[in-house]
ZAZABA-577392 format. One record per residue (C-alpha): y, z, x; residue in one letter. Coordinates in steps of 0.02 Angstrom, whole numbers, plus 32768, in hexadecimal, padded with zeros to 4 digits. Each point is the difference from the previous one (the first is absolute). Example, Ala and Ser with C-alpha at 12.3 -4.5 7.8 and 13.67 -1.06 7.14 Angstrom:
2
7F1F81868267A 80AC7FDF8045S 
END
This chain:
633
E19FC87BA48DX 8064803D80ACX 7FCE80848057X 805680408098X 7FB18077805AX 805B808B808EX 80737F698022X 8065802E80AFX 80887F80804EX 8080800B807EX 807E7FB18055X 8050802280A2X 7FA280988005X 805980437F53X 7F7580237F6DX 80387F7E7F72X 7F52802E7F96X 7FA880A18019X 7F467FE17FCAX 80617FE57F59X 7F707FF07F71X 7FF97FB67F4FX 7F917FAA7F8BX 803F7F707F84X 7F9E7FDD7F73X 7FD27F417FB3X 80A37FCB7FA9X 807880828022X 80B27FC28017X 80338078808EX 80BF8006803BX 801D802880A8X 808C80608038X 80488063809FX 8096801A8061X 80447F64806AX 7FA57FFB8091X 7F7B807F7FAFX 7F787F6A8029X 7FF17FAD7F66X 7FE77F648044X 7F9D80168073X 7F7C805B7F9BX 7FEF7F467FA8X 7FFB7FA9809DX 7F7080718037X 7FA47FE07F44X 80137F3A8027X 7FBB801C80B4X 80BC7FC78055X 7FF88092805BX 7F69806E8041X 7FFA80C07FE0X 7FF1807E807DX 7F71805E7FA7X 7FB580217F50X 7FC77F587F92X 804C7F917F6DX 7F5F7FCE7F85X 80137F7D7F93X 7F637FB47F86X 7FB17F7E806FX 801F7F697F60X 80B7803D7FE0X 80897F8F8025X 80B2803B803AX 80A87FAF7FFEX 80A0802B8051X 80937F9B801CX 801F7F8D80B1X 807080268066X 802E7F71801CX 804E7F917F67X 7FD47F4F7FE4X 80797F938043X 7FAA7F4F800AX 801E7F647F89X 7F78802F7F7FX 803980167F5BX 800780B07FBAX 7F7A7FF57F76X 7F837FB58081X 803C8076807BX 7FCE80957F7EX 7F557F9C7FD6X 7FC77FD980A9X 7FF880C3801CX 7F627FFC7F9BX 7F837FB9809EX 7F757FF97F8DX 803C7F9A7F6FX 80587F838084X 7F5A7FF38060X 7F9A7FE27F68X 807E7F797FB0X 7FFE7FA980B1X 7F437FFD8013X 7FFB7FD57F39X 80517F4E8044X 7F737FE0807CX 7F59804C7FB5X 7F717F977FD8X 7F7380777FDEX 7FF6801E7F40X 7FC780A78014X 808D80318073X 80897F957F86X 7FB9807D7F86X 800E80948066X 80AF7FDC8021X 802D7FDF7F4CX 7FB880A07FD6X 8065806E8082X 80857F9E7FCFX 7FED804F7F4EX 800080B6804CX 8085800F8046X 807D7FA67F80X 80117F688074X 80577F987F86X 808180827FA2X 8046801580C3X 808B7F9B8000X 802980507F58X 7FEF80A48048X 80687FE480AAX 80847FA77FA0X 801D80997F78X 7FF0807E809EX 80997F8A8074X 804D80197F54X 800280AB7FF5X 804B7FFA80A6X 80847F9F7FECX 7FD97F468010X 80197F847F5BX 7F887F678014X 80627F9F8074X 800A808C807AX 7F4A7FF87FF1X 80047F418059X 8073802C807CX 7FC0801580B5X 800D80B48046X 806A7FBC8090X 80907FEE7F83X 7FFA80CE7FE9X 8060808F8058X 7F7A80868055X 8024807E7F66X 7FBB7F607F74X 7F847FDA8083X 7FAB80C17FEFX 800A7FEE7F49X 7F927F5F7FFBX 7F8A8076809AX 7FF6807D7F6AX 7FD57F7E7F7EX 7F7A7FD48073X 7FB7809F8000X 7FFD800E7F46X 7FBA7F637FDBX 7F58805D805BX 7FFA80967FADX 7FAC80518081X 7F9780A27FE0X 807380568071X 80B67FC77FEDX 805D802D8084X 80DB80208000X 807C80228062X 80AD80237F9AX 7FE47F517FBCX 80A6801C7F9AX 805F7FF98097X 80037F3F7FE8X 800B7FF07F2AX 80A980097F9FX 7FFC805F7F6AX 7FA17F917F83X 7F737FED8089X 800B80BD8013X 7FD47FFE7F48X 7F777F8D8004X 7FA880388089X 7FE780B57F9FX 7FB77FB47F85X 7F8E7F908058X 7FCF809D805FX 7FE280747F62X 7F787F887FBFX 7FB47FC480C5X 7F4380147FE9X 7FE3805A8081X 801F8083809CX 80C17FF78053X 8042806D806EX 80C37FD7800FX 807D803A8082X 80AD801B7F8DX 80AA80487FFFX 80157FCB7F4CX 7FFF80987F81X 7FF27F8D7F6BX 7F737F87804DX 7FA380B6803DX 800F804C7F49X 7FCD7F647FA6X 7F847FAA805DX 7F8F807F8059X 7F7880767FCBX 801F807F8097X 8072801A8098X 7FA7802580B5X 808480688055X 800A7FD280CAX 805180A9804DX 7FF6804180C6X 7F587F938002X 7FA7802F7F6FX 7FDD7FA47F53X 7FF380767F61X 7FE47FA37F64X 805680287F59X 7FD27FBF7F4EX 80967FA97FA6X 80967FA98035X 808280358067X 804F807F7F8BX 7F8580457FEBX 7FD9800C80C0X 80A78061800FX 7FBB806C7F79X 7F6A803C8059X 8055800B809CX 8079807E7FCFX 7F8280677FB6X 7F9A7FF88081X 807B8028807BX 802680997F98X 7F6B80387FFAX 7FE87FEC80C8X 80AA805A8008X 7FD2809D7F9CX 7F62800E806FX 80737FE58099X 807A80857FDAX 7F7A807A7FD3X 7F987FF2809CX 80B180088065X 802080AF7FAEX 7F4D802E801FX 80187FE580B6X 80A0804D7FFAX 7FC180A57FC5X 7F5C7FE18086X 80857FEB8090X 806E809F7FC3X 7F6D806A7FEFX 7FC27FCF80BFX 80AF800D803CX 800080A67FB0X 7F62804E801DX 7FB87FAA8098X 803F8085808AX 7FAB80997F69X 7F538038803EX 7FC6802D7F4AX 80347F537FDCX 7FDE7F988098X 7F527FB87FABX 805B7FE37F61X 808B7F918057X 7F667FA38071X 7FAA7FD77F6AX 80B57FAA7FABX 80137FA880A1X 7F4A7FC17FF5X 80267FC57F46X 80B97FC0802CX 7FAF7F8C8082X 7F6D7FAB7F86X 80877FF07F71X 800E7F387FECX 80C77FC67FF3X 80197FB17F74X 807D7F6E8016X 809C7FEA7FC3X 80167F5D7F82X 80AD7FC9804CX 801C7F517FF2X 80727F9E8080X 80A77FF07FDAX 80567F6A7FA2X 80B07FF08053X 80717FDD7F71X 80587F5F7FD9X 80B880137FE7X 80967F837FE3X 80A2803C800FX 807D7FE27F6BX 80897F9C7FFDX 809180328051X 806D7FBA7F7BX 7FCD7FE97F3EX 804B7F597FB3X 80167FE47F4EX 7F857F9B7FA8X 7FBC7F7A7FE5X 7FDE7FEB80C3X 7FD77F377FD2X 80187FA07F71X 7FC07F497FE8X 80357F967F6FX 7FA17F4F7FF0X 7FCE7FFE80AEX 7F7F7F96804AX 7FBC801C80ADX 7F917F8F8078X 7FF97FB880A5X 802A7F457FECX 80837FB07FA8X 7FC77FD17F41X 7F668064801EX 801780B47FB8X 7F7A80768000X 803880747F87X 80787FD67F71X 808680517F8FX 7FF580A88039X 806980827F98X 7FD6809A8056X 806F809C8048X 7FCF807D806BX 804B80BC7FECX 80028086808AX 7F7980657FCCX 7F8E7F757FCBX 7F3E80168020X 7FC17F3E7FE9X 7F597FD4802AX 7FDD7F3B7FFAX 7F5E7FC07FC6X 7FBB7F4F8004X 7F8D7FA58056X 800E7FCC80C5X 80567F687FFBX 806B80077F60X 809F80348075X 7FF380B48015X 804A800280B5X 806F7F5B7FC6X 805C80947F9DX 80138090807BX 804C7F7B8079X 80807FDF7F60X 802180B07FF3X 8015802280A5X 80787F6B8028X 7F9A7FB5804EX 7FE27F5F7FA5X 809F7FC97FA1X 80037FC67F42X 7FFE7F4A7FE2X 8042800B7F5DX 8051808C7F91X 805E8089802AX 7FE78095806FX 804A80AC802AX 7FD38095806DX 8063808E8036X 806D7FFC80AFX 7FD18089804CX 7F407FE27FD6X 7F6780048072X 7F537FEF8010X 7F6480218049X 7F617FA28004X 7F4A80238039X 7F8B7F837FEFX 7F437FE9802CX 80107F61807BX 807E8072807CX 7F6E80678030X 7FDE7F6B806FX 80A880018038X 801980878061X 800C7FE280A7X 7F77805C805BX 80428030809EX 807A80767F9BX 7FF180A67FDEX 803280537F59X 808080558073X 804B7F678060X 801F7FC47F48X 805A80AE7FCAX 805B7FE680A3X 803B7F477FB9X 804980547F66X 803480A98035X 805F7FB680C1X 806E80868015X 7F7C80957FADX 7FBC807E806BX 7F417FF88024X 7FEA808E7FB9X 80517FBA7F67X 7F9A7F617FEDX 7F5C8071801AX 803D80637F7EX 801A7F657F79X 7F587FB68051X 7F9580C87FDDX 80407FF97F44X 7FA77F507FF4X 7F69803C8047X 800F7FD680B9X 7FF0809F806BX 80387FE880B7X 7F577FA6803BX 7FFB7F7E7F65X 80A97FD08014X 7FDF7FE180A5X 7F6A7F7F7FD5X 80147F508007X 7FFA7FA57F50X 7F557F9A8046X 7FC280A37FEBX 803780467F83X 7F83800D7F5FX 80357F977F50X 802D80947FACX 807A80468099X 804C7F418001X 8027800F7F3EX 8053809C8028X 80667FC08079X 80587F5D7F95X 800F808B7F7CX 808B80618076X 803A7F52803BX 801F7FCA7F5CX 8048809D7FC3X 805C803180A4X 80AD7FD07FB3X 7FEF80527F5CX 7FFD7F637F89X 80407FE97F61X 7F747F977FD5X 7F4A800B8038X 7F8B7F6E7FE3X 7F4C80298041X 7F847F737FFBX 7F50804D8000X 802F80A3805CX 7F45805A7FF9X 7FA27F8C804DX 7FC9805F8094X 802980A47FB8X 7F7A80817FE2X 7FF280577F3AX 806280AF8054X 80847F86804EX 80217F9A7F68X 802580B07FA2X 807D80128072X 805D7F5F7FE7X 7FEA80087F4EX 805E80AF8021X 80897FBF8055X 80177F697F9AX 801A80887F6DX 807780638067X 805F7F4E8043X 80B0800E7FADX 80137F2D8014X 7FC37F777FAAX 7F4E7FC68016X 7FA37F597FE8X 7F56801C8020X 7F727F6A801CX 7F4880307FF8X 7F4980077FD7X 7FE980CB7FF9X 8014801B7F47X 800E80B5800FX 80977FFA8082X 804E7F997F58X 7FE480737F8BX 803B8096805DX 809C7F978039X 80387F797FA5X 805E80267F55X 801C7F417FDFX 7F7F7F657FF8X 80487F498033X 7F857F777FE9X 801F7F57807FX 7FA77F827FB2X 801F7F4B7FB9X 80917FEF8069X 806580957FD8X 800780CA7FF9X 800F805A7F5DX 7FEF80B27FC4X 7F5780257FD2X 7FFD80767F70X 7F598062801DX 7FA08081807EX 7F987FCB8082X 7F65801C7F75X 80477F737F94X 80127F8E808DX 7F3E80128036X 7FDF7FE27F3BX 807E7F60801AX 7FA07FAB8096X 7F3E80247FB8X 80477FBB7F61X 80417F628054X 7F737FDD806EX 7F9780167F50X 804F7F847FBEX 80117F9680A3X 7F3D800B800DX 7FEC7FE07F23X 80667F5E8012X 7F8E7FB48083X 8090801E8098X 7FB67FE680BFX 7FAA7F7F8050X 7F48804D7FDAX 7FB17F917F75X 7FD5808C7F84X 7F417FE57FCCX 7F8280787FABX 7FCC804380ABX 80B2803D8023X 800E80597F46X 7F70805F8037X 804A803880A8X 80A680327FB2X 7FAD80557F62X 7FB48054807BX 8083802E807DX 805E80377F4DX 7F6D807D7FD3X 8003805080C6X 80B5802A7FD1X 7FDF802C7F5AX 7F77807B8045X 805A80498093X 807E80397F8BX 7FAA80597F70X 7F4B80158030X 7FD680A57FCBX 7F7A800B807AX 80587FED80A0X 806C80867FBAX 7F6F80787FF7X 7FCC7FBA809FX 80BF8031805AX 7FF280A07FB1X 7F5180358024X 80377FDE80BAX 8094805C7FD7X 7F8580AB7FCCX 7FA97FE780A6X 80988006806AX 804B80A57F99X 7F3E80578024X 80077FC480ACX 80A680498029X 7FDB80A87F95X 7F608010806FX 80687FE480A8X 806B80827FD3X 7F7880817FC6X 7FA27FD580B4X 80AD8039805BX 7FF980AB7FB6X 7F4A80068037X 80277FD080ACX 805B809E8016X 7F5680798038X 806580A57FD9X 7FFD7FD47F37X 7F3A803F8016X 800880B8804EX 80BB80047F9DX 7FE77FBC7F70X 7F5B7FE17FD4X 80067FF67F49X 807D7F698000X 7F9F7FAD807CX 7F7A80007F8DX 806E7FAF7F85X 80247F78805BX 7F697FE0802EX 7FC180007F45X 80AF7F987FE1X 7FDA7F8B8092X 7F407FE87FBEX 80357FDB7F52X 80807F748040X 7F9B7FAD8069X 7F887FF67F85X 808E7FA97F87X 802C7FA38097X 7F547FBE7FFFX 7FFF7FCF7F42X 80AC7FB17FFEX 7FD07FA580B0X 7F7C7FB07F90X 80627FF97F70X 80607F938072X 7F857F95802EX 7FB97FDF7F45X 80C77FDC7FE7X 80037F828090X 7F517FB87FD6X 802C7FDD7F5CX 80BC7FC58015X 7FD37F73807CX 7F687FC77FA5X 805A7FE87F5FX 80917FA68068X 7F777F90804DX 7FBB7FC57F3AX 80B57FDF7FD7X 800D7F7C80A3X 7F5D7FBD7FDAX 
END
């Protein structure tokens, strides 16, 4: 489906891609990860044509369509649903000329195009996709200009999968979802009919919903079969392996370079130390496989531990206009070492809550309590945008730390992760990631009792979210914690609370039971006739068949023994690589002649299995996608 060919890109003069190479096949679901800054985005813009290449080619098939999400949100007065449906130029074009056509044979033509591409189950499908998203059926009706930007690039990612392109096209498109859309979108992803490659932080959405990662590192793209676990898995063994070569060839040339240092000034062994020189200087280096350092997240613990409960609410209701209450009767407390996660959808009063907690927004009704001596900090994803960006991350350790030394503030600014020239950079140039760093150590500066974090890992790479789920673990406060990553939950949170229908209760469950809770409800949402869509036999054929994809991508044993026949032909690839190191070295003939000719009978034999599993793989591939294309039909 993609191939890019000895890809090369720079900018400024610094290599981003270095004729980086891969092929993706025809309906691969391909997650795409990297470092911040590694050029993930950027490889898409050159795959869309945003942005020309510096050498090597991008080679799509000449009828494949490709999709990828505007950059700029819709933000005029037509109505979502339209909005979503206009994306599809064809149908529009064809219903317009439809209106105006007088030639029979072209009304037919029409009508018949019409057919093929589903023209009339549309609306059905747009609406259920806005759904999915977030937006009931009056949302639908609403203009876009009545969204914030974030709702805006949800209805620019509807857009896009209304399409269904043949090449789908993402970049972190979680960054934008709450939870439940987090959720959805997985799902909708699992069972998309064809190729995707996705750029993601998400550990959850990258174990669930692709079929292989395509690791961006130092300019080059190696793909692995699997999801991300099972990336890390290969990684680590293939950086063990690269190690063990490393640290033999290091002690061959040390006992080369002792023997020359030892011998070279010895007549009777002045040829013999020429001839280790001669073989020092052809011996290849192998590289080290050091990754860049993560600088650890760390909050500092309260100074002071108060008793518990921190906050107590009995019958409270909360809102922002008299009469009005947004949430009701809330019977909650909150302890010292609590570890609450809040779930619900965007809108239900999520952030309505934190600004109760924090003080913020006084009760209208009820009674409250919270400790004295209690405080708080808060990160949320909107103060990105605040920052001013004149200011340095040092000119705002200066604000906090007046009377510090500088060498002080550097200090508290290096554990964060800005070294002397970052700290020095102004925040309009700082990356996402660096400015998510920086309201963590603003937030945290004064060792809160209470830390409420609303979506914290939005611009945080997988390595860097490790690290905050590390130090929310170590955190001796209290922690309310808002977001879409499901796997910062689970490693974090030990309680649920569920804002929705106007108040926040305990929910008793795991994250799993949850998922089960929302596909249940929007099962029977969908079985009662909910949403705008008139449901009509056309539209019980596109959900029965959106229901089989799913159903498919979960238990088809034949893209198993597709994933692991590409699995085999990874293992013999990297067995041969290794195998071809030891034959690099020329000595191993005139040494050790009879090993070499074992691994060169070893080598034969496993490219010849390398061979049969290669089109073992293919028969796997063949056979996976044509079976998936009679279930669609």
């Amino acid at each position: 489906m993609l191939h890019i060919n000895d890809l090369t890109y720079r900018i400024e003069g610094r290599i981003l891609l270095d004729q980086a190479t891969v092929a993706l096949p025809a309906g691969h679901k391909v997650g795409l990860i990297g470092r911040n800054g590694a050029g993930k985005t950027t490889l898409l813009k050159l795959i869309t044509g945003e942005l020309a290449a510096d050498d090597g080619a991008i080679k799509l098939p000449k009828s494949a369509t490709m999709g990828y999400v505007a950059q700029e949100a819709p933000g005029d007065a037509t109505t979502l649903i339209d909005w979503v449906l206009g994306a599809d130029k064809e149908r529009a074009g064809l219903l317009a000329e439809a209106e105006t056509a007088t030639d029979p044979h072209r009304i037919g033509e029409i009508h018949d195009r019409l057919g093929q591409i589903d023209a009339h189950t549309a609306p059905a499908r747009a609406a259920q996709i806005l759904a999915g998203l977030g937006f009931d059926d009056d949302a639908q009706q609403r203009p876009c200009s009545e969204y914030s930007g974030g709702w805006r690039m949800r209805v620019a990612l509807a857009a896009v999968l209304f399409l269904e392109p043949d090449l789908l096209l993402l970049d972190e498109p979680t960054n934008y979802l709450d939870l439940e859309g987090t959720l959805w979108l997985e799902a909708y992803l699992r069972s998309y009919p064809h190729t995707i490659l996705m750029v993601s932080h998400d550990r959850n959405l990258l174990n669930r919903a692709v079929t292989s990662i395509l690791h961006l590192d130092r300019g080059r793209m190696t793909l692995y079969a699997g999801g991300y676990d099972d990336f890390e898995e290969a990684r680590r063994e293939q950086q063990r392996l690269e190690g063990k070569l490393k640290k033999k060839q290091d002690d061959e040339r040390k006992r080369i370079t002792a023997f020359i240092d030892r011998f070279r000034a010895k007549a009777t062994k002045a040829a013999q130390a020429q001839s280790r020189i001669k073989a020092l200087a052809k011996m290849q280096p192998i590289a080290a496989q050091v990754d860049e350092r993560v600088a650890p997240i760390q909050f500092p613990k309260p100074k002071k531990v108060l008793a518990s409960p921190l906050i107590r609410f009995e019958g409270v209701d909360i809102g922002y206009e008299p009469d009005k209450p947004i949430l009701r009767h809330l019977d909650l407390r909150i302890d010292n070492d609590d570890r609450i996660a809040l779930l619900g959808q965007n809108g239900n009063g999520k952030s309505t809550f934190a600004k109760a907690i924090s003080g913020r927004l006084p009760p209208q009704k009820g009674n409250s309590w919270s400790h004295k001596q209690l405080t708080f900090g808060y990160f949320a994803q909107h103060q990105l945008d605040e920052l001013n960006p004149s200011k340095t991350p040092y000119d705002y350790m200066t604000d906090l730390m007046p009377e510090a030394t500088e060498a002080q503030r550097r200090a508290r600014l290096g554990v964060a992760g800005f070294g002397v020239e970052r700290a020095s950079n102004k925040c309009d140039t700082l990356s996402g990631g660096e400015k998510a760093r920086l309201l963590l150590l603003l937030a945290t500066f004064h060792a809160p009792h209470i830390l409420i974090l609303d979506e914290p890992t939005n611009h945080l790479d997988v390595d860097s979210r490790e690290t905050l789920i590390q130090a929310l673990n170590d955190y001796e406060g209290a922690v309310i914690l808002i977001s879409h990553d499901r796997h910062l939950v689970e490693a974090c949170a030990d309680r649920l609370w569920l804002v929705r229908d106007g108040t926040v209760a305990s929910f008793d469950g795991d994250m799993d039971a949850y998922q089960k809770l929302l596909l249940e409800e929007r099962s029977n949402k969908q079985t009662s006739g909910g949403g705008s869509a008139k449901t009509d036999d056309k539209t019980a054929r596109a959900d029965k068949r959106r229901a089989a994809a799913e159903h498919r991508a979960q238990i088809a044993p034949l893209r198993k023994a597709m994933t692991e026949a590409e699995k085999q032909v990874t293992k013999l690839s990297v067995a041969i690589a290794k195998l071809d190191q030891q034959l690099a070295d020329t000595e191993i003939y005139t040494r050790e002649p009879d090993k070499a000719q074992r691994i060169s009978i070893e080598r034969g034999q496993l490219a010849k299995s390398l061979d049969e599993a290669e089109e073992a793989w293919l028969i796997a591939t063949e056979e996976y996608e044509n079976a998936a294309q009679v279930e669609e039909a």
